[in-house]
VMD Tcl script that builds the backbone (N, CA, C; Angstrom):
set m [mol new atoms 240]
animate dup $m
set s [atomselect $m all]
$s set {name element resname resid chain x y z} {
  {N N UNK 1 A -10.959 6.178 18.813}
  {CA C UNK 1 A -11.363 6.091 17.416}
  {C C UNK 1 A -11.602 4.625 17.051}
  {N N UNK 2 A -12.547 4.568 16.185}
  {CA C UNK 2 A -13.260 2.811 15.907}
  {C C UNK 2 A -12.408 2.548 14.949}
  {N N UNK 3 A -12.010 1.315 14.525}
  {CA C UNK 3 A -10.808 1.175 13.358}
  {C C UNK 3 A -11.933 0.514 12.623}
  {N N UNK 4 A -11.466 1.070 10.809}
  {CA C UNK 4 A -12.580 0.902 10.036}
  {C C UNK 4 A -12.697 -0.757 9.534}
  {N N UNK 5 A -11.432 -1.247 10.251}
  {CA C UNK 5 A -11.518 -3.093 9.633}
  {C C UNK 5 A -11.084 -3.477 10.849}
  {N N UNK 6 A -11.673 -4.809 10.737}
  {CA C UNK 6 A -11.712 -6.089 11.739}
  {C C UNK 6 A -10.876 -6.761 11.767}
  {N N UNK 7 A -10.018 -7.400 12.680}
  {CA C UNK 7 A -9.207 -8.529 12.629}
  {C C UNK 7 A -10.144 -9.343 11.837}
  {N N UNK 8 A -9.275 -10.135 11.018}
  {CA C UNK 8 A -9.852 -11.292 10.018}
  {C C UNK 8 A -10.392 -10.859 8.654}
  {N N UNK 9 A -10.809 -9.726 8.985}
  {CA C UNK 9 A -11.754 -9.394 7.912}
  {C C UNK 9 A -10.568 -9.374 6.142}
  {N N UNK 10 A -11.361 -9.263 5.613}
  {CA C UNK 10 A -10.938 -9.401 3.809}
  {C C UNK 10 A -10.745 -8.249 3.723}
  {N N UNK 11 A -9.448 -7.764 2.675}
  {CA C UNK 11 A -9.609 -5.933 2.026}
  {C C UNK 11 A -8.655 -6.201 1.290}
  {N N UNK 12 A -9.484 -5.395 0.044}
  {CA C UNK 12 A -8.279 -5.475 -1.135}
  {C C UNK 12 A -7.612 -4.316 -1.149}
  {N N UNK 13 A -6.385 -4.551 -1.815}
  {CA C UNK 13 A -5.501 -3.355 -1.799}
  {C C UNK 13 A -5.473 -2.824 -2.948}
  {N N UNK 14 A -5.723 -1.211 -2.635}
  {CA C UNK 14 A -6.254 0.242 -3.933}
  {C C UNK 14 A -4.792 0.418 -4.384}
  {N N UNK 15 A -4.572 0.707 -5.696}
  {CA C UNK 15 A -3.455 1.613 -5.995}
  {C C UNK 15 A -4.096 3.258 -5.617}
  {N N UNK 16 A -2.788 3.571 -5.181}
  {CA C UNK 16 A -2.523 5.263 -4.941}
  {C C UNK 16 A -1.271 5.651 -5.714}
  {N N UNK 17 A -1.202 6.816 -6.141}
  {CA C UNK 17 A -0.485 7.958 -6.699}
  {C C UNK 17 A 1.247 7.524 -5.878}
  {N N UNK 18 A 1.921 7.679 -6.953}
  {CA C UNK 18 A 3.413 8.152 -6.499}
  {C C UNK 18 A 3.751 8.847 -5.352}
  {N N UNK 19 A 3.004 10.219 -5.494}
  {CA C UNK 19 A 2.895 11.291 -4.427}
  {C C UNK 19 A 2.416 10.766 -2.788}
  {N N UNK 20 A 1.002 9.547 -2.883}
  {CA C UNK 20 A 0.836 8.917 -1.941}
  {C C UNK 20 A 1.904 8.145 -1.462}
  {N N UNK 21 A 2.563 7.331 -2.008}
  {CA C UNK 21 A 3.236 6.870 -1.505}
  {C C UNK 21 A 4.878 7.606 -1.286}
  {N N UNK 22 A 4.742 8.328 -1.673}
  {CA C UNK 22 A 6.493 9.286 -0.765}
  {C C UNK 22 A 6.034 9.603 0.427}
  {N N UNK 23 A 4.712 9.859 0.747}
  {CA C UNK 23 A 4.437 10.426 2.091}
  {C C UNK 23 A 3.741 9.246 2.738}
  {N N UNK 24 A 4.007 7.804 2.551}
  {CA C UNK 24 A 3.282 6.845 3.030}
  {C C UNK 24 A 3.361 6.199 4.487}
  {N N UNK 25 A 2.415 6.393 5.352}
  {CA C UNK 25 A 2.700 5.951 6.516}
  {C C UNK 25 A 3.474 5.027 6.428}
  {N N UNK 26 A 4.666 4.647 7.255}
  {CA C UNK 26 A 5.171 3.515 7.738}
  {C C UNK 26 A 6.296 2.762 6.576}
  {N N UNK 27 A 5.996 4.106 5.339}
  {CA C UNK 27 A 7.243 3.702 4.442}
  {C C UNK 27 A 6.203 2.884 3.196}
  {N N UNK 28 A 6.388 2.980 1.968}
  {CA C UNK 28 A 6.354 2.388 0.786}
  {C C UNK 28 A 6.948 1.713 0.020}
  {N N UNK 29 A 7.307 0.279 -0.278}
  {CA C UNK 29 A 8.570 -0.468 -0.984}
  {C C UNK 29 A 8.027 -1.010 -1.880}
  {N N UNK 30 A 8.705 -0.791 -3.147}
  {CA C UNK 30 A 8.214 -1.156 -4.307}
  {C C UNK 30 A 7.581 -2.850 -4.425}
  {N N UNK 31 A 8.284 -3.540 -4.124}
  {CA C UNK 31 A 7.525 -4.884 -3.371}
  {C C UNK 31 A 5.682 -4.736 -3.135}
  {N N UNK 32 A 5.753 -3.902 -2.544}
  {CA C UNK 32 A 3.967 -3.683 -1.987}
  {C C UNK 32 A 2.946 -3.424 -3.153}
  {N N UNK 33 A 3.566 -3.001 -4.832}
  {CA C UNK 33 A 3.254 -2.999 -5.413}
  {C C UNK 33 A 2.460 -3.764 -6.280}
  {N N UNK 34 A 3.134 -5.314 -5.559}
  {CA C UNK 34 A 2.961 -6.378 -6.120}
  {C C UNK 34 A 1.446 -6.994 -5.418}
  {N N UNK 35 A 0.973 -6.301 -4.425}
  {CA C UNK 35 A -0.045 -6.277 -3.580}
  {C C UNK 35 A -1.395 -5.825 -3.781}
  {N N UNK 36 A -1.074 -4.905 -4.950}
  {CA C UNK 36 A -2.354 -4.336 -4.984}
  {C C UNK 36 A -2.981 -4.769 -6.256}
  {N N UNK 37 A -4.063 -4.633 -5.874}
  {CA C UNK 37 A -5.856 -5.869 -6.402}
  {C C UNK 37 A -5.608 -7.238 -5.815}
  {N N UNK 38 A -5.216 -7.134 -4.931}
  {CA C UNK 38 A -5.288 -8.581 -4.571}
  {C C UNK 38 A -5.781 -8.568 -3.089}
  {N N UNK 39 A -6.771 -9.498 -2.260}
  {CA C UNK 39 A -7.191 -9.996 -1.159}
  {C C UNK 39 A -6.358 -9.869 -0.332}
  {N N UNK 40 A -6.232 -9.268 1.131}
  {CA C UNK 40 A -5.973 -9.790 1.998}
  {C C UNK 40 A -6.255 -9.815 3.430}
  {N N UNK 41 A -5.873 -10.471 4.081}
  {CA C UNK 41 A -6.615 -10.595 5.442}
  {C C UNK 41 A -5.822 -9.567 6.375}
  {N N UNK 42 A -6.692 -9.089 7.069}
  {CA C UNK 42 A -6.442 -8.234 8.676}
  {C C UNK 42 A -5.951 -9.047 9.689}
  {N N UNK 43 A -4.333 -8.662 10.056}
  {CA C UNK 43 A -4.281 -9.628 10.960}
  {C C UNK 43 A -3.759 -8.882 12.403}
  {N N UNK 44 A -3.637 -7.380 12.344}
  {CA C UNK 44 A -3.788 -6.543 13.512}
  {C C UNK 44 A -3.832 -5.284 13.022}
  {N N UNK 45 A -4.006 -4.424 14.420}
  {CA C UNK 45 A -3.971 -2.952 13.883}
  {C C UNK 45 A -2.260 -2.662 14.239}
  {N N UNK 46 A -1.877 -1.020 14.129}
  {CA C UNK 46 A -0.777 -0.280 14.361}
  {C C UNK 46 A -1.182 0.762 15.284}
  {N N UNK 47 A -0.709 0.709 16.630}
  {CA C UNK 47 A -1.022 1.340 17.821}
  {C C UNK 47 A -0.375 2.691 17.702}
  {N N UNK 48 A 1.064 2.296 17.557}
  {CA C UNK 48 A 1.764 4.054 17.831}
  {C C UNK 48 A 1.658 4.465 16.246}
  {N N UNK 49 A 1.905 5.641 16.588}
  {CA C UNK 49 A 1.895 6.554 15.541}
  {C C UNK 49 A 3.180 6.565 14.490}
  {N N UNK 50 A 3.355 7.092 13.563}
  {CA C UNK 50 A 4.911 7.124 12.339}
  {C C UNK 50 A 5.768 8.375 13.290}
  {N N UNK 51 A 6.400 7.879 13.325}
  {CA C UNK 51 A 7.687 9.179 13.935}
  {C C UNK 51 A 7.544 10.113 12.966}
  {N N UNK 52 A 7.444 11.216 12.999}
  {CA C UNK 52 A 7.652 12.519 12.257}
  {C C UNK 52 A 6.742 12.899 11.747}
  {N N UNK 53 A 5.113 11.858 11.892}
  {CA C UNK 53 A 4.245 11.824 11.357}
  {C C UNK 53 A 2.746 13.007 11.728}
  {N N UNK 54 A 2.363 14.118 11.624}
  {CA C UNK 54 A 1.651 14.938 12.768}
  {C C UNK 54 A 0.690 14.881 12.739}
  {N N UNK 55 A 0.053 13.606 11.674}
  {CA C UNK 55 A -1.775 13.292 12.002}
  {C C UNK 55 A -1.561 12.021 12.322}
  {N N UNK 56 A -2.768 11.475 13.213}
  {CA C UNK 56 A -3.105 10.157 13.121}
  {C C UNK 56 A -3.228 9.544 12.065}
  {N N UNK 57 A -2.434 8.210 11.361}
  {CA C UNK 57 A -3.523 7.342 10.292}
  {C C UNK 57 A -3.047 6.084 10.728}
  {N N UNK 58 A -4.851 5.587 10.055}
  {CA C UNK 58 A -5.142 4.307 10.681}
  {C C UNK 58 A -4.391 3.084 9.599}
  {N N UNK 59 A -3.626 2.342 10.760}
  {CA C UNK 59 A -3.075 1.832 9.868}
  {C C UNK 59 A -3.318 0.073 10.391}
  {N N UNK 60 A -2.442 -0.843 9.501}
  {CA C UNK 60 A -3.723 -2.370 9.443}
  {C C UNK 60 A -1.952 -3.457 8.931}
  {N N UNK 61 A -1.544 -4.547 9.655}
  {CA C UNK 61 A -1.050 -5.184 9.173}
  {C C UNK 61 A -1.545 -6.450 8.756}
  {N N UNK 62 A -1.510 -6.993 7.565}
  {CA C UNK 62 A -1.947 -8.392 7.140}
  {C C UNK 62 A -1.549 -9.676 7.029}
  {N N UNK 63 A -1.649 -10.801 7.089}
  {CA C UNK 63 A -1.569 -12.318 7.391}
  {C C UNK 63 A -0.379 -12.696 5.978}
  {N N UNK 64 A -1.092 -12.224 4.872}
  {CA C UNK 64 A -0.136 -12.689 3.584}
  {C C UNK 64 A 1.320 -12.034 3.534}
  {N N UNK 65 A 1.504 -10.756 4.389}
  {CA C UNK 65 A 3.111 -10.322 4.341}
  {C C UNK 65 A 3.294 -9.420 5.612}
  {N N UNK 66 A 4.177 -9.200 5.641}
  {CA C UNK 66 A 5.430 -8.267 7.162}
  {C C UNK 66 A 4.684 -7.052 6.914}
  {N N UNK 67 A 4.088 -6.045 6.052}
  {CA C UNK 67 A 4.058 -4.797 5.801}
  {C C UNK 67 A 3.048 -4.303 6.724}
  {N N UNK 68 A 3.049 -2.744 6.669}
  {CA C UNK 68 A 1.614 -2.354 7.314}
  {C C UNK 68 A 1.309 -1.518 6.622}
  {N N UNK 69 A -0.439 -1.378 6.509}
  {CA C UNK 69 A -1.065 -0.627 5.499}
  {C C UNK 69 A -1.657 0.318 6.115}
  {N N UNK 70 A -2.132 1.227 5.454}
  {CA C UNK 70 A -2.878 2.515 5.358}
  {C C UNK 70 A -3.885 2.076 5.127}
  {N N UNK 71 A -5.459 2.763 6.137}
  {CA C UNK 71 A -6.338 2.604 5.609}
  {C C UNK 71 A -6.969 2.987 4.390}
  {N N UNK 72 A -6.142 4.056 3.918}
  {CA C UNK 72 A -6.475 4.706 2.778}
  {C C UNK 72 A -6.379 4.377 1.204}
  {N N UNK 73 A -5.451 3.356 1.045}
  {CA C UNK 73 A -5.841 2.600 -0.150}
  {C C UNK 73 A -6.462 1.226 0.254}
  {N N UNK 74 A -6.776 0.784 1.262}
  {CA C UNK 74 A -7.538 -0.423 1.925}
  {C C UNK 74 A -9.198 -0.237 1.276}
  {N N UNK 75 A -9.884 -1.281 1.170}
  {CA C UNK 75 A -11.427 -1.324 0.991}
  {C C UNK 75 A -11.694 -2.832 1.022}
  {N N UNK 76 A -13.383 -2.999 1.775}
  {CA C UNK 76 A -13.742 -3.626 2.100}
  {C C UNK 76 A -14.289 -4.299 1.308}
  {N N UNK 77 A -13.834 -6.049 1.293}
  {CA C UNK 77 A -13.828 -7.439 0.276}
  {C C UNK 77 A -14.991 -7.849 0.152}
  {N N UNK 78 A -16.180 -7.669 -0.469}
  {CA C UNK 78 A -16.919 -8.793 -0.353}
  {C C UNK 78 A -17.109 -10.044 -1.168}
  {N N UNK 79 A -17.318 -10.742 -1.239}
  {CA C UNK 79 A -17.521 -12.254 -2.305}
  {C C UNK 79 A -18.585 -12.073 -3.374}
  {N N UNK 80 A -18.394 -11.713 -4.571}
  {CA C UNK 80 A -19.448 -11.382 -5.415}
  {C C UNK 80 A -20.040 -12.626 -6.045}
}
mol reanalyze $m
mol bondsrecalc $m
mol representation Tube
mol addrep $m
């Protein structure tokens, strides 16, 4: 499977639903909250899968903090 972002690349972070995040890959901490609308850089992907988890999702850690994201509130930055 092609991963939908690039090392380096820019993506701002979407708010999602409460509900998204109880079932959030790799865990949700209110902290991460503080993350979203704001820039940040791709600084690897997440190879294995979430323990207990029974679909694949693509997931993305970034340069500005420890966390790892979901592609699913992720979208692609451009410079307007």
């Amino acid at each position: 499977m092609m991963a939908k972002f690039k090392i380096g690349q820019k993506v701002k972070i979407n708010p999602i639903s409460d509900a998204q995040k109880e079932y959030y890959p790799w865990g949700w901490v209110d902290e991460m909250n503080n993350y979203v609308g704001q820039i940040l850089t791709i600084s690897g992907y997440v190879t294995e899968q979430y323990p207990d988890y029974n679909r694949y999702q693509e997931c993305y850690t970034v340069k500005e903090n420890d966390w790892t994201w979901s592609h699913m509130n992720l979208s692609n930055y451009e410079k307007e």
